[in-house]
C-alpha positions in Angstrom: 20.3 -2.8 13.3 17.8 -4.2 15.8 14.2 -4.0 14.7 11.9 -2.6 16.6 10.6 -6.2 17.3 13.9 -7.0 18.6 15.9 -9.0 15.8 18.8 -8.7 14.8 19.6 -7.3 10.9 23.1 -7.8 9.2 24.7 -4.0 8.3 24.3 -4.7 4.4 20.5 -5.9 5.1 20.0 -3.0 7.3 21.6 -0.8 4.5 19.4 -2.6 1.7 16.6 -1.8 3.8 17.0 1.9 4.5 18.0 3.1 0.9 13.9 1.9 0.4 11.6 3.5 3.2 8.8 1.6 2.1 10.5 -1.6 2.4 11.8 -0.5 5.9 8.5 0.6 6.9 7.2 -2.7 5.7 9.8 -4.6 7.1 9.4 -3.0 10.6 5.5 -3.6 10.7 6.2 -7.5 10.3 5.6 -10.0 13.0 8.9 -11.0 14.2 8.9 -14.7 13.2 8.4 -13.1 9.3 11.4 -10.9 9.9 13.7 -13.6 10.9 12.8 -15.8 7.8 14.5 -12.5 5.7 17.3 -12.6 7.9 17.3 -16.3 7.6 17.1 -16.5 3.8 19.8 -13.6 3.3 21.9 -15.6 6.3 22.2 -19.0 3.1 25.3 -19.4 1.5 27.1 -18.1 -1.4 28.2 -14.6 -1.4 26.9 -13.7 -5.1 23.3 -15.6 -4.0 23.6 -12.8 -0.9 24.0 -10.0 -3.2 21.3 -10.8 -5.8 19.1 -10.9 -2.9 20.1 -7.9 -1.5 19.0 -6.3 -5.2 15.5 -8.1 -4.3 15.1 -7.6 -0.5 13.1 -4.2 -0.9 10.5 -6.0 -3.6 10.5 -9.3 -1.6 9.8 -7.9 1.9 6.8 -5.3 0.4 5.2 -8.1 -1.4 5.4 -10.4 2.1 2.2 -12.1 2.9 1.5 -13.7 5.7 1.1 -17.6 6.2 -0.6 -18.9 9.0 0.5 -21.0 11.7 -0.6 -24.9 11.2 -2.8 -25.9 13.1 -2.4 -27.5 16.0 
């Protein structure tokens, strides 16, 4: 799956996502640097660590807050 901001989603993340359409709705609505830290964090080893977090991903992504930048 490619966003709608233009990044790329793994198929099991894409399929977390769309059995939730809250969580894909809240997932599409995100600035594109906050959608690539998901795909990041999913993207970190260990296959059992991936599924766990799949089981979270829909919780985790409509509870998202957005940090600021640093400053400059």
């Amino acid at each position: 799956m490619i966003t709608t901001a233009g990044i790329a989603v793994p198929d099991d993340m894409a399929e977390a996502l769309g059995r939730d359409a809250g969580a894909l709705e809240a997932f599409q609505d995100l600035r594109p640097t906050d959608q690539r830290e998901f795909v990041d964090w999913l993207a970190r080893p260990g296959a059992e660590a991936r599924q766990a977090k799949l089981q979270q991903l829909g919780r985790r992504v409509r509870q998202h807050r957005h940090r600021p930048a640093p400053a400059d």
